[in-house]
N, C-alpha and C positions, 0 to 999 in steps of 0.2 A: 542061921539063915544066910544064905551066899546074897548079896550084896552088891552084884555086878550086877550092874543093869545091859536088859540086851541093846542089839543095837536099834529097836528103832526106839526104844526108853534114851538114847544116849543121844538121837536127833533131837529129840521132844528136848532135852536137858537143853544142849546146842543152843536152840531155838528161843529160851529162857531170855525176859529182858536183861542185858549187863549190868542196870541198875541196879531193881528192883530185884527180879531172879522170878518174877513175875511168870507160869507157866500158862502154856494155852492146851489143849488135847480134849481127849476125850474124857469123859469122865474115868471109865473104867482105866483108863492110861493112866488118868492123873494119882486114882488111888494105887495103881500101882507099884507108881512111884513111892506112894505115902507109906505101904508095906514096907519097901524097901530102906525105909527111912532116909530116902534123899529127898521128899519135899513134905510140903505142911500143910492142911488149909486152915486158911484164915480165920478165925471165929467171929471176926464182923461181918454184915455182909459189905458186897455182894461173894464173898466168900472163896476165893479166890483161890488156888495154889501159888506156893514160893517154893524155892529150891531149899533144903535144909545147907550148913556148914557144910555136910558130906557130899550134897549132890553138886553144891556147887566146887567142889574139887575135879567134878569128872566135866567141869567144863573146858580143865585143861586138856593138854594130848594124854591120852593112856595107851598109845600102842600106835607105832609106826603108820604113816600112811602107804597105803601099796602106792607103787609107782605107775602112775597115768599114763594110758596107751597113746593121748595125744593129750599137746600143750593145754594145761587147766587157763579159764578162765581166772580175770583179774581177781583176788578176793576183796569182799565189799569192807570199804575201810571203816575203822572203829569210830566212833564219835569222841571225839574229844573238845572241851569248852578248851577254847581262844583264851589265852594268857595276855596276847598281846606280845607284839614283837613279830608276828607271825607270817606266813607269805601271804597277802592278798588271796580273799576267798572270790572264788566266781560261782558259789554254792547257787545266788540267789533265791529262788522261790523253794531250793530245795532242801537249802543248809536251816531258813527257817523252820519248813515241818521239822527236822533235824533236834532243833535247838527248845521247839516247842513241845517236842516227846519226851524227852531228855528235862526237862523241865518238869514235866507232871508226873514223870517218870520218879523223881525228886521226892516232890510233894507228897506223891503215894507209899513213898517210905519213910518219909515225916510219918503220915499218918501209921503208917503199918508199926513203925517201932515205937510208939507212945502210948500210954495206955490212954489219956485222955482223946488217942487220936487227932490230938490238933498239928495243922500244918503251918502252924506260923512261927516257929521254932526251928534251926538248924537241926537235924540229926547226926549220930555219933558218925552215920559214914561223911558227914562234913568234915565233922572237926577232925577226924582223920585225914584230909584231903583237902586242907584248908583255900590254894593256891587255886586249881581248877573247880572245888564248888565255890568259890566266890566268883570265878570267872565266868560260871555256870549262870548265876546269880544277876552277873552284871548284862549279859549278851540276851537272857531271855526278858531285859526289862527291855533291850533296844540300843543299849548302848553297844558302842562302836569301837573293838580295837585299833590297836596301834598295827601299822603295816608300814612296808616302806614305801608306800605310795600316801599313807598320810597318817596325821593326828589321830588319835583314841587313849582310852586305857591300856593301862597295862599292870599285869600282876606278880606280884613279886613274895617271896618268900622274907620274912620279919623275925628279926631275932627276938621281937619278942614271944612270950610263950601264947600259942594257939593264937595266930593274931596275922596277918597279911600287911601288904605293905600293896597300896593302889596310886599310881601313878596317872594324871593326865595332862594335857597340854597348857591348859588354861585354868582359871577357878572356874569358866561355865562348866566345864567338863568334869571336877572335881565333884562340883554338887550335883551334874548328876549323877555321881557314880553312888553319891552317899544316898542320893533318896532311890536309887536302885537298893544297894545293900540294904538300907533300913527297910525300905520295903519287904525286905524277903528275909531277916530278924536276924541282919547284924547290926552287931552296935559299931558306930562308925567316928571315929574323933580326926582333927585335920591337925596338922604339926607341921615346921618349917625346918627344913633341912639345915644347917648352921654351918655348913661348909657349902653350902649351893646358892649362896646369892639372894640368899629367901624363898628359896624354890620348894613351894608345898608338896604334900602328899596325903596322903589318909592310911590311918592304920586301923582294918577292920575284924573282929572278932565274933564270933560264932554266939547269938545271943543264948545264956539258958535262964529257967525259969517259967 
């Protein structure tokens, strides 16, 4: 069976959440996808499609774009969770919907890859992605990064294995970052830097179990 989806099967793909892979169409669209073996549905409900491994590869470029008879507009930029360190956001009311989709967006693939479907667990695309879902983790609880206009979090890559490394200004900041992390099922331990004067941190990991 030829395998290349056409092109408005390659919109509908497009169109797919980055998370999740989450599809929206039509029915008839969505199973046609499913012939093709680029997406799946769900066997819970509300029974959803998702992109399979193969479809989400045609989310990359597969063939040149033709050249634009006049200047394309700006492309809408990707989501990405705040590390800290970052330029001042002036997202406001919008970077929240943002950070709030991106979030459930999360959770519904907790659920989607478990078989008990619970969302109070890290899943594998966490612990692949330790650095930004923790950052993910911390910004949809409310906490605040680091910028150069002030104080927050900040996240950092940990030589230890599967394990982060969270930075903040003060201990209030510190505990909140831990009752954000615990909250959202890491396990969260606080350590003193031995070259920094006493200067805490938290090293947090992906809970399983």
């Amino acid at each position: 069976m030829d395998r290349t989806p056409t092109a408005a099967q390659r919109r509908l793909i497009a169109a797919a959440d980055p998370v999740t892979g989450r599809l929206r169409g039509t029915a008839a669209r969505l199973a046609a996808l499913g012939r093709l073996g680029l997406a799946f549905r769900h066997p819970r409900p509300p029974h959803d499609w998702f992109l399979t491994p193969a479809g989400r590869r045609w989310t990359l470029p597969q063939e040149p774009a033709p050249a634009p008879a006049a200047a394309p507009a700006p492309p809408a930029a990707v989501f990405a969770a705040r590390i800290g360190g970052d330029a001042p956001d002036r997202g406001g009311a919008r970077r929240a919907r943002e950070v709030a989709s991106a979030w459930t967006g999360l959770l519904e693939l907790r659920r989607m890859t478990r078989t008990d479907g619970a969302t109070d667990r890290p899943c594998a695309w966490e612990r692949a992605h330790l650095v930004p879902a923790a950052a993910l983790a911390l910004e949809a609880a409310g906490c605040v990064p680091e910028t150069g206009e002030g104080p927050g979090y900040r996240v950092v890559a940990s030589a230890q294995p599967e394990a982060v490394g969270v930075y903040a200004a003060d201990p209030a900041g510190l505990r909140s970052c831990t009752t954000a992390l615990e909250g959202a099922g890491w396990q969260v331990s606080e350590h003193t830097e031995p070259r920094s004067h006493g200067r805490r941190h938290l090293l947090a990991s992906p809970r399983r179990g």
